[in-house]
C-alpha positions in Angstrom: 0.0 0.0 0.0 1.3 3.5 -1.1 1.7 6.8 1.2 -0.4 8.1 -0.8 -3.3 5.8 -0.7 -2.7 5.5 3.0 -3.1 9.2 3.7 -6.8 10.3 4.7 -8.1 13.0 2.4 -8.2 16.4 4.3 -11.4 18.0 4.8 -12.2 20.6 2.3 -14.4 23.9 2.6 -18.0 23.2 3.1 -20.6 24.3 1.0 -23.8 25.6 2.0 -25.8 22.8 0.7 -23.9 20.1 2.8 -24.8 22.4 6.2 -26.3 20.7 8.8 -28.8 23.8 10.8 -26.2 24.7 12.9 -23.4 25.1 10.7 -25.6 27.0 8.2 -26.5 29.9 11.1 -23.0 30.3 11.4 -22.5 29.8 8.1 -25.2 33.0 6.9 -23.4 35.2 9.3 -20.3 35.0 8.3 -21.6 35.5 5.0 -23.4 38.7 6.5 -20.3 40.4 7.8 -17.3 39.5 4.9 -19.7 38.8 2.3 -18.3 35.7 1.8 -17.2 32.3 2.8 -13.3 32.7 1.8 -10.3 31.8 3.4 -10.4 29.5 6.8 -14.4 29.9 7.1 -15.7 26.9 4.9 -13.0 24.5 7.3 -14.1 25.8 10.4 -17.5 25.3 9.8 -17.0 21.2 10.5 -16.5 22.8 14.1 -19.3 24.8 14.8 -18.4 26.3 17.6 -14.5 27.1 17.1 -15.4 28.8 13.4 -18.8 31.2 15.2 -16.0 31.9 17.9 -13.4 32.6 15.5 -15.3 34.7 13.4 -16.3 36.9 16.3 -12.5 37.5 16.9 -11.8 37.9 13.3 -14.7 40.3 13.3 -13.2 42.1 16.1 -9.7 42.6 15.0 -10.4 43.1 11.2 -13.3 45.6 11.3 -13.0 47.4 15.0 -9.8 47.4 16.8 -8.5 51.4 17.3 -5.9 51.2 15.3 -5.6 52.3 11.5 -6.1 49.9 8.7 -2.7 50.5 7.7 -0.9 49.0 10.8 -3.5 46.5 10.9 -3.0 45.4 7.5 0.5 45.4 8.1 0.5 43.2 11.0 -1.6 40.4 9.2 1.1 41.0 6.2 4.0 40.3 8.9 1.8 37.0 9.9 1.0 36.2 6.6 4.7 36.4 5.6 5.6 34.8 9.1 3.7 31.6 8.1 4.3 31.8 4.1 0.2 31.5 3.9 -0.4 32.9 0.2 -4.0 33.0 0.8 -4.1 35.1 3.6 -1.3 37.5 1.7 -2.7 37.4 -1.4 -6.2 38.1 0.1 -4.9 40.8 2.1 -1.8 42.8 0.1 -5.2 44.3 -1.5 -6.3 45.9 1.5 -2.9 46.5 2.5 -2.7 48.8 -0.3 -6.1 50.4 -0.2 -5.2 51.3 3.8 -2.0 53.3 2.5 0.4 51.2 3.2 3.4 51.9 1.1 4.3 49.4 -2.1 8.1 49.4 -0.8 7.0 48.1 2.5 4.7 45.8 1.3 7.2 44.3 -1.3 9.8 44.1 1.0 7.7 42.5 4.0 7.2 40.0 0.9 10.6 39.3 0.2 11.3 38.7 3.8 13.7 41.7 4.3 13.9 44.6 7.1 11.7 47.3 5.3 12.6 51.2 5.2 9.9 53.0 7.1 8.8 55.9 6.6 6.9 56.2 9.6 7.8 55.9 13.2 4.1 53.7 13.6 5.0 51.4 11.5 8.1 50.4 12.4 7.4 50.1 15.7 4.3 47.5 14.4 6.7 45.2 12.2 9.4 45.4 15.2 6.5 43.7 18.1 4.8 41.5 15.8 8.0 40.4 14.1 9.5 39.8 17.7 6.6 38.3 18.9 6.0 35.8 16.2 9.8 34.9 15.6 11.2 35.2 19.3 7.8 34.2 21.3 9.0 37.1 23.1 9.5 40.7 22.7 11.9 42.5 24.5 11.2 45.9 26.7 12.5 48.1 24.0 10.2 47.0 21.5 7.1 46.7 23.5 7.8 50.3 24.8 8.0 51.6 20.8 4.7 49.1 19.9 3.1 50.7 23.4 4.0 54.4 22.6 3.0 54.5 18.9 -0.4 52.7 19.3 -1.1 52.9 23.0 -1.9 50.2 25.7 -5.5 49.0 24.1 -3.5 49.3 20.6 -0.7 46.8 21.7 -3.2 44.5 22.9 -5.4 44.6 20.1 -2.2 44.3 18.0 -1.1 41.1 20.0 -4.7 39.7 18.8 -4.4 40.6 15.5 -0.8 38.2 15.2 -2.8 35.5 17.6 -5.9 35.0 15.1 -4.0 35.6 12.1 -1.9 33.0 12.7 -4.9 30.9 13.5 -5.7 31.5 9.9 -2.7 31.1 8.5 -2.4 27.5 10.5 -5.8 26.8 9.0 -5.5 27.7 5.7 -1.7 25.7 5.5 -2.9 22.9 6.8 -5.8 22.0 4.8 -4.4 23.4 1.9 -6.9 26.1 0.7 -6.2 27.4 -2.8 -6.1 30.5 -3.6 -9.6 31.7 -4.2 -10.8 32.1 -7.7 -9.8 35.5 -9.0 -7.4 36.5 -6.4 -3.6 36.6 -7.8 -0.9 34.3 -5.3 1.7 37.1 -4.9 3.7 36.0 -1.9 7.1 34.6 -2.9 8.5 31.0 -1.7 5.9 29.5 -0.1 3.7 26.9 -1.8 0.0 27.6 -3.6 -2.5 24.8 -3.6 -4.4 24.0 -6.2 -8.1 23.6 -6.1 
């Protein structure tokens, strides 16, 4: 017997059609609030519970944390990057652009290099979430720079931005989600699954 015939098929997005009444609640409102079903949803949904709890937090820190779209966008980049998930990059370099985040530091997050800020904000938002995802840690210095560009509630919210995106990021890795239809893989070196 092969590996290959051995292996167990991963489980693959759901559909609205295969929901049970359940899923389908939780399925209509994450439809409601993103408008649609891409990324990590469709796998969550064979856990009820952990995809209506993520989406909550992933409602939270995409749509109504205090800071700007701009750091936010370039935190998820940094996770994105972090965990070489093309999805999650190549869903959100889009809104990364749209928030005013510069093309050189967006290209050179991409490439895995130090980027040249600009902005103080910025820099001090690719230090923490940099540290924190490739250290575990972040040392006082940084924290202070993260804490005094975006404030106490900021760094927080900026900790559960990394925390959920990396959620995603695990998600979407491990099961393999493709790029969705229409949306261009544009992170470098790290794999795209096919549909």
């Amino acid at each position: 017997m092969s590996t290959e015939s051995r292996r167990m098929t991963r489980p693959s997005q759901l559909e609205r059609t295969e929901l049970n009444e359940e899923q389908a609640r939780i399925y209509d409102a994450i439809l409601k609030s993103r408008g649609s079903i891409a990324g990590p949803f469709g796998i969550w949904l064979h856990s009820p519970v952990l995809a209506d709890c993520a989406q909550l937090l992933g409602e939270f820190v995409r749509y109504r944390t205090s800071l700007e779209p701009r750091l936010s966008e370039l935190a998820i980049l940094v996770t994105a990057r972090f965990w070489d998930c093309q999805v999650e990059w190549s869903l959100h370099e889009p809104f990364a652009v749209e928030s005013g985040l510069s093309e050189g530091v967006i290209d050179a997050v991409r490439q895995g290099r130090d980027p040249n800020f600009g902005r103080d904000d910025e820099r001090a938002v690719f230090d923490y979430v940099s540290e924190l995802l490739n250290n575990r840690f972040v040392p006082d210095g940084v924290f202070n720079a993260a804490q005094k560009a975006v404030g106490k509630k900021g760094v927080v919210e900026l900790t559960g931005i990394a925390g959920y995106y990396s959620l995603v990021a695990q998600t979407l890795n491990a099961f393999q989600v493709p790029v969705p239809e229409g949306c261009a893989p544009t992170l470098v070196d790290c794999p795209t699954f096919e549909a």
